[in-house]
LUMTIDREN-537939 format. One record per residue: residue number from 1; chain; y, x, z of N, C-alpha, C, O in turn. Coordinates in Angstrom, 2 decimals, m for minus. Atoms other than C-alpha are relative to their C-alpha. Layout:
BEGIN
+-----+---+---------+---------+---------+---------+---------+---------+---------+---------+---------+---------+---------+---------+
!   k ! c !     n_y !     n_x !     n_z !    ca_y !    ca_x !    ca_z !     c_y !     c_x !     c_z !     o_y !     o_x !     o_z !
+-----+---+---------+---------+---------+---------+---------+---------+---------+---------+---------+---------+---------+---------+
! NUM ! A !       Y !       X !       Z !       Y !       X !       Z !       Y !       X !       Z !       Y !       X !       Z !
...
+-----+---+---------+---------+---------+---------+---------+---------+---------+---------+---------+---------+---------+---------+
END
This chain:
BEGIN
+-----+---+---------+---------+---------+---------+---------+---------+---------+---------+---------+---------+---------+---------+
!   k ! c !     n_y !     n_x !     n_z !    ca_y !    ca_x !    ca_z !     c_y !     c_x !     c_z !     o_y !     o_x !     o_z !
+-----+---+---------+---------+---------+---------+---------+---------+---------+---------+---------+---------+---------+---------+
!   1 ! A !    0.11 !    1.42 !   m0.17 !  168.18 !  146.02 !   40.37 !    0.76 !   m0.42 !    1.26 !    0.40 !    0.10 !    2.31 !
!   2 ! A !   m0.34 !    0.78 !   m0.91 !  170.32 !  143.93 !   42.57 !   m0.78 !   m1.10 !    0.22 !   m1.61 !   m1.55 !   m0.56 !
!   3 ! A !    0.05 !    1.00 !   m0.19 !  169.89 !  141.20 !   44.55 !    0.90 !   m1.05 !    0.16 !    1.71 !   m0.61 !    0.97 !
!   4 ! A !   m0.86 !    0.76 !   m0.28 !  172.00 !  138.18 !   44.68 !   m0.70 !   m1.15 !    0.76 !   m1.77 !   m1.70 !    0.47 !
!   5 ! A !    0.07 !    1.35 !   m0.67 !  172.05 !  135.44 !   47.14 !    1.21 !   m1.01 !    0.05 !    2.07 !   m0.77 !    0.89 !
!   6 ! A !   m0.67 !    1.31 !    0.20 !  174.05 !  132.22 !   46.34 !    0.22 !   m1.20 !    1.07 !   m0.83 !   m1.57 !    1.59 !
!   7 ! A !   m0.55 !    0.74 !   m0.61 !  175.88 !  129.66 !   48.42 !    0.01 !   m1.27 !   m1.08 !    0.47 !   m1.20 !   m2.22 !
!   8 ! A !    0.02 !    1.17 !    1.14 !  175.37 !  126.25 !   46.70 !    1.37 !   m1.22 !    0.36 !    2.04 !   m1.61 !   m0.60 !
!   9 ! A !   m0.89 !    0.70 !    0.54 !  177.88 !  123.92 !   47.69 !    1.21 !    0.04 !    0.16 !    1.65 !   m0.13 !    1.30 !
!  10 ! A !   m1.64 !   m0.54 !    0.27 !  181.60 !  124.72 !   46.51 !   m0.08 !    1.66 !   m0.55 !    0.77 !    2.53 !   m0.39 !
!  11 ! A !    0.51 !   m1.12 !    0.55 !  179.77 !  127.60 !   44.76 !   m0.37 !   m0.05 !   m1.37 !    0.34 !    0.57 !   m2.17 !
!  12 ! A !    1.01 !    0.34 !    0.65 !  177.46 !  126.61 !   42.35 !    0.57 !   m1.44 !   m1.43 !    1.24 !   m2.41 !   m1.10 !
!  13 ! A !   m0.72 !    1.36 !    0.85 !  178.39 !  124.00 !   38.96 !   m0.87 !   m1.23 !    0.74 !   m0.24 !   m2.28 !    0.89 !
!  14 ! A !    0.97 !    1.44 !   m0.53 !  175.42 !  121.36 !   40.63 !    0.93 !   m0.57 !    1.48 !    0.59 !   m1.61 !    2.04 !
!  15 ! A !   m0.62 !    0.36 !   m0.76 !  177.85 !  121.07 !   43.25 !    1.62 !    0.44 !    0.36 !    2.03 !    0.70 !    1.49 !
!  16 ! A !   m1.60 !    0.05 !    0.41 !  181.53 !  121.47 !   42.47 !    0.19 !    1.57 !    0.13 !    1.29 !    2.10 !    0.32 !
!  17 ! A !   m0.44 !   m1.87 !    0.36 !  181.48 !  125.31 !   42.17 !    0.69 !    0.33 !   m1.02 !    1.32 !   m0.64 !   m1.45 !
!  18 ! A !   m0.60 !   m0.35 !    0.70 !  183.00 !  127.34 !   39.65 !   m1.28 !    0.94 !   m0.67 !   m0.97 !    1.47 !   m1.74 !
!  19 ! A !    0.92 !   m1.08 !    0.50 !  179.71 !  129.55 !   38.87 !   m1.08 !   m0.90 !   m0.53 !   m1.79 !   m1.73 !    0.04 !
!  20 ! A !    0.55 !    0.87 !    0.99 !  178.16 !  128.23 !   35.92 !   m1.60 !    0.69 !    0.05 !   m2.18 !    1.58 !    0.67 !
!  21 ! A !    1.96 !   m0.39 !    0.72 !  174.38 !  128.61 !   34.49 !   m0.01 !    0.90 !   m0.86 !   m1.11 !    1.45 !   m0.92 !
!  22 ! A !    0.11 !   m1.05 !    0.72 !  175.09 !  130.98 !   32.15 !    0.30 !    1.21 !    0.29 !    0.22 !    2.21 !   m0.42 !
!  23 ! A !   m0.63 !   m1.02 !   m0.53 !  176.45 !  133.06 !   34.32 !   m1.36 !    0.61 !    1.21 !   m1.56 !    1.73 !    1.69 !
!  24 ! A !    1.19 !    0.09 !   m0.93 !  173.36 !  132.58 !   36.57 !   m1.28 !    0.98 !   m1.10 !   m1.83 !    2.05 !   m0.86 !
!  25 ! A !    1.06 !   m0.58 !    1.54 !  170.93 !  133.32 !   32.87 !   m0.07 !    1.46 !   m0.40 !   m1.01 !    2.21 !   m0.69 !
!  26 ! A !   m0.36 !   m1.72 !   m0.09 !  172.84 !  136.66 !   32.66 !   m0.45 !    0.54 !    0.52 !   m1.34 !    1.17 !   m0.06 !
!  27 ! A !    0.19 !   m0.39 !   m0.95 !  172.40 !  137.87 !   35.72 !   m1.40 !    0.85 !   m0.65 !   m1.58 !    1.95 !   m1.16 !
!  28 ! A !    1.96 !    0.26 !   m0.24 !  168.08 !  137.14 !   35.70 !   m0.06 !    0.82 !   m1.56 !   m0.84 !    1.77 !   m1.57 !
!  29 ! A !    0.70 !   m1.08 !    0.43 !  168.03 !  138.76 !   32.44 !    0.20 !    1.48 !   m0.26 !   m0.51 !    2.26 !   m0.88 !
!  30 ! A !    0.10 !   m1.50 !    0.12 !  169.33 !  141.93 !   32.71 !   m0.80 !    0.43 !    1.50 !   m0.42 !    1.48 !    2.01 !
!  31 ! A !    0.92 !   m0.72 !   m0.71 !  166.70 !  142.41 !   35.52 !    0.34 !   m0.30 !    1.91 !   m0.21 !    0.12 !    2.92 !
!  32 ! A !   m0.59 !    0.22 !   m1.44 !  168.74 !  141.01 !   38.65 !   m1.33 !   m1.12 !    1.08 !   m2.18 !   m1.93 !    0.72 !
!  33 ! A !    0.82 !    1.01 !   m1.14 !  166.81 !  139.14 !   41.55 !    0.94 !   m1.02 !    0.26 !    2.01 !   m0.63 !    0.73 !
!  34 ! A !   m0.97 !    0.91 !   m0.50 !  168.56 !  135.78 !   42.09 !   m0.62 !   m1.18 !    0.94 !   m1.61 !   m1.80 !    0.55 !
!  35 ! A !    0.19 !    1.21 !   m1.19 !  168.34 !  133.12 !   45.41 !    1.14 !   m0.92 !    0.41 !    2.27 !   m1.01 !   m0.07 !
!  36 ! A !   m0.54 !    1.05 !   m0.42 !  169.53 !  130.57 !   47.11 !    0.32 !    0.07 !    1.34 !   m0.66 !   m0.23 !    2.02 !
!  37 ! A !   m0.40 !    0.26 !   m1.30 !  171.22 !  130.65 !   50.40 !    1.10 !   m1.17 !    0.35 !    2.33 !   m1.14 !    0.30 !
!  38 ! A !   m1.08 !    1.30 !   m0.10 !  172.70 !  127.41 !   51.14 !   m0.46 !   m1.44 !   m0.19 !   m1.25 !   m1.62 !    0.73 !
!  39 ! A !    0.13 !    1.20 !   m0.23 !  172.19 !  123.72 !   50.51 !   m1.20 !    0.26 !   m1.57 !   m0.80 !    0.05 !   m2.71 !
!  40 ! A !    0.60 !   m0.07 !    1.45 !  169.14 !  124.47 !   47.77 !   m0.51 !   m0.84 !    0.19 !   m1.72 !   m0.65 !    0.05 !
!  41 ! A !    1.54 !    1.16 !    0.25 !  167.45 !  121.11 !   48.11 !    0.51 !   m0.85 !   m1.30 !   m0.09 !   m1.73 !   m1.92 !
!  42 ! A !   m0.32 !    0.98 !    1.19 !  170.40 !  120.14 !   45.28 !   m0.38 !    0.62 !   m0.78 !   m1.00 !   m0.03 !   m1.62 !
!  43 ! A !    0.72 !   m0.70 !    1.05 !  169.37 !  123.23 !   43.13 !   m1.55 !   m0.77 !   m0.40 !   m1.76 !   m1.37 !   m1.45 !
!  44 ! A !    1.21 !    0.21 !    0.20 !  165.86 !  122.40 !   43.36 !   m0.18 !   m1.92 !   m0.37 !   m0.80 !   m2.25 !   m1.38 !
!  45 ! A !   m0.10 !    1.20 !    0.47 !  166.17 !  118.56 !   43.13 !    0.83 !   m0.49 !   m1.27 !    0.67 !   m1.66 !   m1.61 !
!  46 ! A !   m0.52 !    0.09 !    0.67 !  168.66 !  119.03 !   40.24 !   m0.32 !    0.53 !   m1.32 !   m0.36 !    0.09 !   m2.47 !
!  47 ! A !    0.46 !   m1.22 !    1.53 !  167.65 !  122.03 !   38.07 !   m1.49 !   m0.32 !   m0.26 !   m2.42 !    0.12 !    0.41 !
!  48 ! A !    1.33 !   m0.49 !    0.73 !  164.72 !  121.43 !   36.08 !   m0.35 !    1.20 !   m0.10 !    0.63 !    1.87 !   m0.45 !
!  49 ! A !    0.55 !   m1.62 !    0.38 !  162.86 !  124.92 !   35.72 !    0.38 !    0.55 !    0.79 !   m0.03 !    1.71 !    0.81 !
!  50 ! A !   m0.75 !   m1.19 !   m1.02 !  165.05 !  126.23 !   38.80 !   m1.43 !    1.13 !    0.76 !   m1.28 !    2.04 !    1.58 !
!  51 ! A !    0.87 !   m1.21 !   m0.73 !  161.72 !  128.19 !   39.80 !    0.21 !    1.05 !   m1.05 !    0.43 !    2.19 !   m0.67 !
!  52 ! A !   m0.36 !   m1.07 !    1.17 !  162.25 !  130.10 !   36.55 !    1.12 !    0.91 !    0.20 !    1.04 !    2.04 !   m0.29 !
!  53 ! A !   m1.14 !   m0.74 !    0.08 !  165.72 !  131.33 !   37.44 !   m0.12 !    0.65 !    1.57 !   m0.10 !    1.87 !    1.69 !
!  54 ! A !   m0.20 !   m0.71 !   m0.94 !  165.66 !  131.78 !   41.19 !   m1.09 !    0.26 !    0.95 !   m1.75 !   m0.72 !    1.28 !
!  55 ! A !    1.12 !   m0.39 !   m0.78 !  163.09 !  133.78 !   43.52 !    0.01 !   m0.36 !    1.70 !   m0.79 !    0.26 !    2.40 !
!  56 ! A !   m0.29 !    0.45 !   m0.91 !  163.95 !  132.36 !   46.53 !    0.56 !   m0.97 !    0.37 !    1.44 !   m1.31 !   m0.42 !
!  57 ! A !   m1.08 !    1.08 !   m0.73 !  165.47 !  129.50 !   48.74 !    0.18 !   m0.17 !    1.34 !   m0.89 !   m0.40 !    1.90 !
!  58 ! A !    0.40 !   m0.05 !   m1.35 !  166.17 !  129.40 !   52.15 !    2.48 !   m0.78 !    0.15 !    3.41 !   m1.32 !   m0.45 !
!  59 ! A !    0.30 !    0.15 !   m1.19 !  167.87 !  129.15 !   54.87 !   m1.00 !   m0.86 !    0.46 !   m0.89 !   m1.86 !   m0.26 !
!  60 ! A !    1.05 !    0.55 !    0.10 !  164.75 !  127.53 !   56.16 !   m0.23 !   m0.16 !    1.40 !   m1.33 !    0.37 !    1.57 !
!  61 ! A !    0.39 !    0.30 !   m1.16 !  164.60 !  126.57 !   60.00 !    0.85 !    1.69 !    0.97 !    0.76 !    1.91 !    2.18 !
!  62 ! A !   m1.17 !   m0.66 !   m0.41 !  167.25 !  129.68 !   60.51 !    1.00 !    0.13 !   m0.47 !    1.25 !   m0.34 !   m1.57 !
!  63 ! A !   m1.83 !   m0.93 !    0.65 !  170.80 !  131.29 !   59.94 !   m0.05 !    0.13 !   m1.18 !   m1.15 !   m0.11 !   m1.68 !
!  64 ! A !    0.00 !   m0.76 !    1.34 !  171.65 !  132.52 !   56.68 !   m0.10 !    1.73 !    0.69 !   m0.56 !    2.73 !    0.15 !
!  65 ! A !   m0.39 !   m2.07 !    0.13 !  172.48 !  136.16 !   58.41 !   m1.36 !    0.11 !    0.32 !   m1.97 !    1.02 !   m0.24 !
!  66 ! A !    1.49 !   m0.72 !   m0.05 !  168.97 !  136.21 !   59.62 !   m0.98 !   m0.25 !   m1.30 !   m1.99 !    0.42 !   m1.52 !
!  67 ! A !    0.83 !    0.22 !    1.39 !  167.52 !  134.91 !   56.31 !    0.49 !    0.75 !   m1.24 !   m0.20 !    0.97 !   m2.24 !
!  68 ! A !   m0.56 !   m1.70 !    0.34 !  169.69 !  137.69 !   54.90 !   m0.81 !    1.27 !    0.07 !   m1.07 !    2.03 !   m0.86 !
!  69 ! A !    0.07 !   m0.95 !   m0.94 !  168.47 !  140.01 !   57.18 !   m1.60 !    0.36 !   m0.64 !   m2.04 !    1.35 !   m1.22 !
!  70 ! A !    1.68 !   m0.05 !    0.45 !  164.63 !  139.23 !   56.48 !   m0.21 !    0.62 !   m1.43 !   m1.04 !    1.48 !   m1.70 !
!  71 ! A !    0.41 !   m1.10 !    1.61 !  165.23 !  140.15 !   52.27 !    0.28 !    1.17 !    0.18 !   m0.52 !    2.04 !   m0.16 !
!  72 ! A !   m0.66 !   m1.48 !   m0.16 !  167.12 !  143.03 !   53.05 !   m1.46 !    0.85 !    0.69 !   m1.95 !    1.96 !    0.48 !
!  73 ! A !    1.18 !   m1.33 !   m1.00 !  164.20 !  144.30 !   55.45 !   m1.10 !   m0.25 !   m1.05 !   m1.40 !    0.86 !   m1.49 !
!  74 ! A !    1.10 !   m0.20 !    0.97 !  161.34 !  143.41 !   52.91 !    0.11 !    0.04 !   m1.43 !   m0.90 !    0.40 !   m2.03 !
!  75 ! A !    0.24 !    0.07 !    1.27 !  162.39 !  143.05 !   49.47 !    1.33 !    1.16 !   m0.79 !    2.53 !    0.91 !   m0.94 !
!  76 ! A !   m0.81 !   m1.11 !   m0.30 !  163.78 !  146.59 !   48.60 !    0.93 !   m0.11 !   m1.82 !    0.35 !   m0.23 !   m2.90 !
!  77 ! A !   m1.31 !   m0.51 !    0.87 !  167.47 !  147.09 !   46.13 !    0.69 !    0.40 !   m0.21 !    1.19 !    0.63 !    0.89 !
!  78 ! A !   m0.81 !   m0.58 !   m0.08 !  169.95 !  148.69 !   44.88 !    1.17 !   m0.82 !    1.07 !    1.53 !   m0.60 !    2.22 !
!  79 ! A !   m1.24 !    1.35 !   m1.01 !  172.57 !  145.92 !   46.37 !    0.03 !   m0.85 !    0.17 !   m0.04 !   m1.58 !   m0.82 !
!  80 ! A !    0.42 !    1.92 !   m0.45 !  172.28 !  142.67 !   47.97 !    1.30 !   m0.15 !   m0.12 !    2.05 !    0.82 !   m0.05 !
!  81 ! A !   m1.21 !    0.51 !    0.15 !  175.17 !  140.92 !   47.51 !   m0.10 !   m1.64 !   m0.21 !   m0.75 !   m2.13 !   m1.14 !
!  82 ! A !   m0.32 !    1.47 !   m0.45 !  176.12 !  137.04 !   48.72 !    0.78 !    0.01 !   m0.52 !    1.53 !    0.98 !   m0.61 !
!  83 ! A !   m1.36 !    0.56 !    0.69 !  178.47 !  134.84 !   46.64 !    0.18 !   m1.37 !    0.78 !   m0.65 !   m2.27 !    0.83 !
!  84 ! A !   m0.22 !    1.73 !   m0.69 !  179.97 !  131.76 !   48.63 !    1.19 !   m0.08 !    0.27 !    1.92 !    0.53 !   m0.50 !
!  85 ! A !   m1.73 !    0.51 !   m0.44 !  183.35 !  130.66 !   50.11 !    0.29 !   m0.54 !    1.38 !   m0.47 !   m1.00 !    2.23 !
!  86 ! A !   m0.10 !   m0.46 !   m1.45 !  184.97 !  130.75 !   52.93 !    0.32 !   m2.40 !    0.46 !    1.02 !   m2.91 !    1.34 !
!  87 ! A !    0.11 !    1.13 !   m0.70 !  184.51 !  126.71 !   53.30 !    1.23 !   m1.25 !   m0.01 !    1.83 !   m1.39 !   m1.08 !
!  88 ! A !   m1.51 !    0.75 !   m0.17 !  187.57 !  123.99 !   54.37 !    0.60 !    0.60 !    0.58 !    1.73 !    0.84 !    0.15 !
!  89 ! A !   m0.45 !   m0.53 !   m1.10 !  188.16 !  125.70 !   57.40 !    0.56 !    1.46 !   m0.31 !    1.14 !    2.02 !    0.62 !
!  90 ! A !   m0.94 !   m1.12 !    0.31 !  189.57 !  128.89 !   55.69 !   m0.94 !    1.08 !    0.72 !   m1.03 !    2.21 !    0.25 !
!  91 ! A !    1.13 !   m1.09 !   m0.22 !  186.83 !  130.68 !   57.75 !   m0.99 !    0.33 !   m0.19 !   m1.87 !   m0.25 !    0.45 !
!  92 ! A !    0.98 !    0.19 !    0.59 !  184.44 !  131.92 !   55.99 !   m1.75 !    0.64 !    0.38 !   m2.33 !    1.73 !    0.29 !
!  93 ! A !    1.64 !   m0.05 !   m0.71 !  180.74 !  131.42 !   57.46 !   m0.86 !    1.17 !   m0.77 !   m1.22 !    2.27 !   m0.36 !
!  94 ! A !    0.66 !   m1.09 !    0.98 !  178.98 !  132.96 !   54.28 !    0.52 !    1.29 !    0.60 !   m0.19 !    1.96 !    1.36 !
!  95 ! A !   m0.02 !   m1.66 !    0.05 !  180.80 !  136.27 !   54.49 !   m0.06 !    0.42 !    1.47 !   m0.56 !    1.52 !    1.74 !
!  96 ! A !    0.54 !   m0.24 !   m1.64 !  180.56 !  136.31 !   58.36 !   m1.52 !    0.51 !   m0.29 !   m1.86 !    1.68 !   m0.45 !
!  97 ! A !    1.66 !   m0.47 !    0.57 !  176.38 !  135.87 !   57.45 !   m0.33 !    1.45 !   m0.76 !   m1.07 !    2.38 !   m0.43 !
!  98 ! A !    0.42 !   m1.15 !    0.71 !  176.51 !  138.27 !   54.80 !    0.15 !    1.54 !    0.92 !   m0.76 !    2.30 !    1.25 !
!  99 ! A !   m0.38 !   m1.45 !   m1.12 !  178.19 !  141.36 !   57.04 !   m1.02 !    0.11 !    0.62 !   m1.64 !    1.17 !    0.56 !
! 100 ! A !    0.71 !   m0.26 !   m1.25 !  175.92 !  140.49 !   59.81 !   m1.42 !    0.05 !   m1.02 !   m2.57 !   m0.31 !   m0.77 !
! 101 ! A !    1.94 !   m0.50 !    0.44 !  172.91 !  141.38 !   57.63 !    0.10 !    0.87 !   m0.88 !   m0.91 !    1.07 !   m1.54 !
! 102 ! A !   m0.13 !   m1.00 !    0.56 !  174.41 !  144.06 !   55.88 !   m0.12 !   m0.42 !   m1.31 !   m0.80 !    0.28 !   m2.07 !
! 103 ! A !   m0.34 !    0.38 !    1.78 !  175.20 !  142.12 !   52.32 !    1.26 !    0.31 !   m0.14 !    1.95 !    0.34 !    0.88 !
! 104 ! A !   m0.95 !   m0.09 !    0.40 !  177.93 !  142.80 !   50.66 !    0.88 !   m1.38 !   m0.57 !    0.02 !   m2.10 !   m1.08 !
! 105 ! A !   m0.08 !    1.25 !   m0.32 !  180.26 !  139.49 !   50.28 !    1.29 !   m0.02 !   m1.22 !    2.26 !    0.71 !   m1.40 !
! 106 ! A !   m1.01 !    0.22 !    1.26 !  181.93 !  137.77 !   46.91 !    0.41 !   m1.40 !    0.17 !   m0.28 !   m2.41 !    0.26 !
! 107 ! A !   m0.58 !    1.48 !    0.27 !  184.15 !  135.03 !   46.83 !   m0.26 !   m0.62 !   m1.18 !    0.31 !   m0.28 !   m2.22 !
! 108 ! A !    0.11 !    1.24 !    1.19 !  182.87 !  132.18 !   44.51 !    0.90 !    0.49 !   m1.36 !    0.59 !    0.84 !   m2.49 !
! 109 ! A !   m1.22 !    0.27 !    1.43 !  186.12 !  132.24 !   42.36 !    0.36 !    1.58 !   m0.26 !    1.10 !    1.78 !   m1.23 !
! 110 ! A !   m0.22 !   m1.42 !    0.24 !  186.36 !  136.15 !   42.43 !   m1.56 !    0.66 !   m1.03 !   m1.48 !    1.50 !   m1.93 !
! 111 ! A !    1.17 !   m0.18 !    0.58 !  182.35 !  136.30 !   41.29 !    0.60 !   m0.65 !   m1.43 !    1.12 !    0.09 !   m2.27 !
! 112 ! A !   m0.18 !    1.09 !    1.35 !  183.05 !  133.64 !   38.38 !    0.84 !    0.58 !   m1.05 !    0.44 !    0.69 !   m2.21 !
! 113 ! A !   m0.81 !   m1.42 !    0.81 !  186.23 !  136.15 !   37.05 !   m0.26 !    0.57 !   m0.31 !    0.10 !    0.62 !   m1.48 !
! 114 ! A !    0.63 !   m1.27 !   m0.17 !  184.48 !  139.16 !   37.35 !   m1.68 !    0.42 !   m0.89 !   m2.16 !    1.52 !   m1.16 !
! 115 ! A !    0.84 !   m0.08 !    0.42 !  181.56 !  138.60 !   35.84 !    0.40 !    0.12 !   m1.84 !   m0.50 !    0.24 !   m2.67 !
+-----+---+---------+---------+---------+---------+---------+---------+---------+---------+---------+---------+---------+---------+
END
């Protein structure tokens, strides 16, 4: 079982992403853990049923790398792995976060291919 943690906006279809819902549906049922790291108040204000698909939401009054940091130390997997984008600024915050908490780090439009 992996885990995935998600970047919602310029990630996600509820907010001009490229990573659809079915791609999300997949995931959850072959047994994956899926969250939210990033702007989830549009997930959750958008997706009907979104408690059904994802087990988490945060950043929540911290970082993403420490709200990283916290699943990684309690909620045990084969591979955590963050999907997000490196932003306007070409530098990308997510995969900064992810490193610093020991996730492994997918570009949006490289996840969306690949899958």
């Amino acid at each position: 079982m992996n885990i995935y943690a998600f970047d919602v906006d310029d990630t996600l279809w509820l907010s001009g992403g490229p990573i659809q819902l079915q791609q999300l549906t997949y995931l959850k049922e072959q047994g994956h853990i899926l969250g939210l790291c990033g702007n989830w108040a549009v997930v959750t204000q958008l997706l009907q049923g979104w408690h059904f698909l994802f087990s988490f939401v945060g950043p929540m009054e911290m970082g993403k790398a420490a709200f990283l940091s916290q699943i990684r130390t309690f909620v045990r997997a084969e591979h955590y792995i963050m999907i997000g984008n490196d932003g306007v600024t070409g530098a990308s915050l997510d995969k900064q976060a992810a490193e610093t908490a020991g996730w492994e780090f997918v570009m949006e439009k490289d996840f969306k291919d690949g899958l």
